[in-house]
N, C-alpha and C positions, 0 to 999 in steps of 0.2 A: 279621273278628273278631281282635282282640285282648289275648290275657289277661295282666292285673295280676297276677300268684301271687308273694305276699307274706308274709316269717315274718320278725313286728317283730325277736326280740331275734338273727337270722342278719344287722344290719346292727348293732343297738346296741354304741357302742363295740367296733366290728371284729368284732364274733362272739365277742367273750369269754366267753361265758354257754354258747356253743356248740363251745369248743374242748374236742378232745378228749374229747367225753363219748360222742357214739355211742349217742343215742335214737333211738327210733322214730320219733318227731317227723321228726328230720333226716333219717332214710330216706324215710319217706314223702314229704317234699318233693323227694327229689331222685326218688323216683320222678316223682313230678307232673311233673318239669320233663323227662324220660324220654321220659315219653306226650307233654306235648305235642311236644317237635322230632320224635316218631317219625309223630306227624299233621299235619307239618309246620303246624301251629298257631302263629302269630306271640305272643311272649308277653316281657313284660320282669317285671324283678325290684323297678321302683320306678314310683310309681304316675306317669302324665301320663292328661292330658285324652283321649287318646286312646284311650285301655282301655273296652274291655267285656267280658266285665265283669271285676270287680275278686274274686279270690280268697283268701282271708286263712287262713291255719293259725294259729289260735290268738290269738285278739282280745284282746291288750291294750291300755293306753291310746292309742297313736299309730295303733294298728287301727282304733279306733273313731274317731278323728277323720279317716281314710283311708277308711271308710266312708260316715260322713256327707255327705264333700265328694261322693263319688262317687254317693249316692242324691240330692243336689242338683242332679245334671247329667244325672238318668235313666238311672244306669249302674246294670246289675244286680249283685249279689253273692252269692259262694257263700261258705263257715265249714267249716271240717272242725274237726270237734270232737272234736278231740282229748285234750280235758281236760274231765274230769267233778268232780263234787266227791268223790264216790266214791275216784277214784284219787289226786285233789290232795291229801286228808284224811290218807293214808296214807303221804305221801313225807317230810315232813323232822317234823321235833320237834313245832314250835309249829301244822300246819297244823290240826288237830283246831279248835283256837278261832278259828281264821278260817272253818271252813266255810258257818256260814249266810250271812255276808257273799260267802262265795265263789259259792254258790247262785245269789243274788239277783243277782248279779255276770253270769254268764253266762247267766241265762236273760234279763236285760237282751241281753247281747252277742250271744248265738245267734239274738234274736228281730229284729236290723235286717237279717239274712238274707233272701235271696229262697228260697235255697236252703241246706238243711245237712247236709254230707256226713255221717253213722256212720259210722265205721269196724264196726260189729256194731248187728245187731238187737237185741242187748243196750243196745249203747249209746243205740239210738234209744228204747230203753224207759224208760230211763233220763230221757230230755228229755222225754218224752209227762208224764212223772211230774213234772216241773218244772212243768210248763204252757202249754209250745210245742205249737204245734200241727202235727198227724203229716202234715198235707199238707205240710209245708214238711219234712220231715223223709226223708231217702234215705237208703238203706241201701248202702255203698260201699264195698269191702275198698280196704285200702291196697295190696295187691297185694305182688306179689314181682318182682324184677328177676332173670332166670333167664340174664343173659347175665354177670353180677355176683356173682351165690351160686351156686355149682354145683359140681359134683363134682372134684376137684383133687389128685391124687396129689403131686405137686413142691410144692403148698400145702401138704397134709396133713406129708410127709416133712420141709418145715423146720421147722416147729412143734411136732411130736412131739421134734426134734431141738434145738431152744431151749429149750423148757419139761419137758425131760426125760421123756418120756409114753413110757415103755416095757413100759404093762400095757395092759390096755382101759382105757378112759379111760371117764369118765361127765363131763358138764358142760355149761355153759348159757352165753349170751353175755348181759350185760347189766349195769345201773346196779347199783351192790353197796349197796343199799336193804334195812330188813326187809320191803317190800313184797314183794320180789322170790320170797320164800321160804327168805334164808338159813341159819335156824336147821333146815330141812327139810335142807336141802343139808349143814351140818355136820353133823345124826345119820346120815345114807346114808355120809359117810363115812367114821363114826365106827364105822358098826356095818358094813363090809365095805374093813377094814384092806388087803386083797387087791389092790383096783383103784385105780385115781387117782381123783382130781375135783379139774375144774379150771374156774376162775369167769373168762372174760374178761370186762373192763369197769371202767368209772369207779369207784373208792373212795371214796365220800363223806366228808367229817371228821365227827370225834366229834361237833362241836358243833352237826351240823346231824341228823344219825340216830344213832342205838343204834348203838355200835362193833360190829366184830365181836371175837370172845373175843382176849384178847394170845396164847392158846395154842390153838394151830390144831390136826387131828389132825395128822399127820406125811407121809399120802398127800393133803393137800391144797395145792393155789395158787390164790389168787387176783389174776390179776396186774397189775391195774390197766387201764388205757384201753389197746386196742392198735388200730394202725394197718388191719392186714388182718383184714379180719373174715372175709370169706372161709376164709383159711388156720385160723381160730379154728374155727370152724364143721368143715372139715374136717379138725382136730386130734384130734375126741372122735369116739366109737364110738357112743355113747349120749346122747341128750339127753334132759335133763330141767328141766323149766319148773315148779316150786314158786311161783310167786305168787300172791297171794293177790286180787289186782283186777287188772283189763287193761280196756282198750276195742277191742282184738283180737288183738295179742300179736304185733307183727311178724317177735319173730327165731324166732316156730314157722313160719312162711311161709317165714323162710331155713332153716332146721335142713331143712325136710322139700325144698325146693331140691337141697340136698346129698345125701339121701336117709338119713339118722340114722334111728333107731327113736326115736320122742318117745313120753315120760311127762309129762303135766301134772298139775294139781289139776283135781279135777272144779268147774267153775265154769260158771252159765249163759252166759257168755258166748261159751265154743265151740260152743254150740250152735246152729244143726245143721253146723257145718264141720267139728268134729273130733268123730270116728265112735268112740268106744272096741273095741279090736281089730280096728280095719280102718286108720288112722291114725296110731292113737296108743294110748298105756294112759291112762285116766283113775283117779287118787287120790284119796279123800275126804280122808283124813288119814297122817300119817306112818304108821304100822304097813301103811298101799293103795300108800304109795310103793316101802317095801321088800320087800311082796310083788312091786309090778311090779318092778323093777328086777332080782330074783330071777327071774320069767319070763321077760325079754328076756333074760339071759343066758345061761339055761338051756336056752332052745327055740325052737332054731336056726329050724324052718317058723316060729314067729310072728316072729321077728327080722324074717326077709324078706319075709315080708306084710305089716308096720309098713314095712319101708323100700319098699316098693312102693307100696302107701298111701298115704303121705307122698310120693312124687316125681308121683305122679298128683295130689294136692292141689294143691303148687306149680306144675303145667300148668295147673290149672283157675285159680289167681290170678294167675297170670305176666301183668305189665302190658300184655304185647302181648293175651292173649286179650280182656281188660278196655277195651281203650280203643275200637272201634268203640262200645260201650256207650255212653262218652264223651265221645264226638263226638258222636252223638244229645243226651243230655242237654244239651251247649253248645248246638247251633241248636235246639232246645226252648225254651229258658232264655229264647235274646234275641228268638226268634219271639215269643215272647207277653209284649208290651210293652202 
């Protein structure tokens, strides 16, 4: 065996589209490429005749003619679907009036699959609801890399010491989108003057999403794309995940790695992996956010049962537990030809 594990725009034009941004996307791929060398699985990054099967994160144009070639030569393929229209609809300006197109788009792309990975049971609900069918459809965290995100004092003490964090910190790592939840993230820190919050990650321009305000509070940074995500992670005290769509929300997999107390939005889509007061606090709406955040700081036994909750999660997804799964799935796939 073989594997082709393929994500078109990590070669277009050098990875432009993919500098310095630090999605989920690009974790999970590099998780993939983790599992396999750790299952000593032979696998390249550009397609030959020799691949079976052929892997593809996220199927655009050159994906789908990389498909093609490869269902012509009897080779199997798997899709991690990682973009739904759901969460495409909500990333930049104009994508609202491209959705049905976008629809029709990928349930075309998802369907020359033999196999398509979910990231959440959510998300496979989501394609059942397109009109793929649920046999062809697996449910597959993207997992956490626990040798990569973890616990780090010497991290934590230079970043607190760069970004000036000399209270409890509260903060999220991720694309600075209004998907994300930052209008949630500026009232937290509007209305508890006291503590920091701090947003690492990509800034998008004006012209492509709703800015954020010229007048930030004064306990705020948000500081753009950073190098160590790690050290970002074990910067803040408190995590908190305000967005509003995910298809599994990979840096709550890192946050609870590190062992943070995580506050989300309640969304079916952690369900059943994040457990409300056993993992995490679940918010309906901003008045649920600042009551949790109010809890976690105030009581100290739920702190520590969230961050023990949370490093027990991150054991249960750490890509090593996950990949004998994995390996089964692979000789399943090309067993039955």
């Amino acid at each position: 065996m073989k594997i082709c594990l393929y994500l078109e725009f990590y070669h277009f034009m050098n990875g432009i589209f993919f500098k310095n941004l630090g999605t989920g996307l690009l974790s999970s791929y590099e998780n993939q490429k983790k599992s396999l060398k750790a299952m000593n699985i032979d696998f390249t990054e550009k397609w030959d005749d020799s691949c079976d099967p052929l892997q593809i994160n996220t199927p655009w144009l050159k994906s789908l003619y990389l498909i093609k070639k490869a269902r012509r030569k009897g080779k199997k393929v798997i899709i991690w679907s990682h973009v739904t229209v759901e969460d495409f609809m909500q990333v930049f300006r104009f994508n609202k009036f491209l959705a049905p197109l976008m629809k029709k788009y990928l349930t075309y792309a998802y369907g020359l699959a033999d196999l398509v990975f979910c990231p959440s049971a959510y998300t496979k609900s989501l394609l059942v609801n397109y009109g793929l069918p649920p046999e062809k459809l697996m449910v597959r965290s993207n997992g956490v890399d626990t040798n990569f995100i973890f616990p780090d004092q010497a991290s934590r003490d230079a970043y607190r010491k760069e970004y000036k964090c000399e209270k409890l910190t509260v903060g999220t790592v991720g694309l600075v989108i209004p998907r994300k939840g930052t209008d949630t993230f500026l009232m937290l820190a509007e209305n508890y003057p006291q503590y920091q919050f701090v947003w690492f990650g990509k800034i998008y321009s004006a012209m492509m999403v709703k800015a954020l305000p010229k007048e930030l509070p004064g306990n705020t940074q948000f500081t753009g794309y950073v190098q160590d995500r790690n050290a970002a992670f074990n910067c803040l005290d408190i995590f908190v995940f305000p967005s509003f769509e995910e298809n599994q929300g990979m840096v709550i997999l890192e946050a609870a790695a590190v062992g943070l107390p995580i506050i989300v939005r309640d969304l079916p889509v952690y369900n059943p992996w994040l457990i409300d007061g056993v993992n995490c606090l679940k918010a309906k709406n901003d008045e649920e956010f600042k009551t949790c955040l109010e809890r976690v700081i105030g009581d100290n036994s739920l702190r520590t049962r969230l961050k023990e909750g949370a490093k027990a999660l991150a054991q249960k997804e750490d890509i090593k537990a996950l990949n004998q799964e994995l390996s089964e799935i692979y000789k399943r796939l090309l067993e039955n030809k």
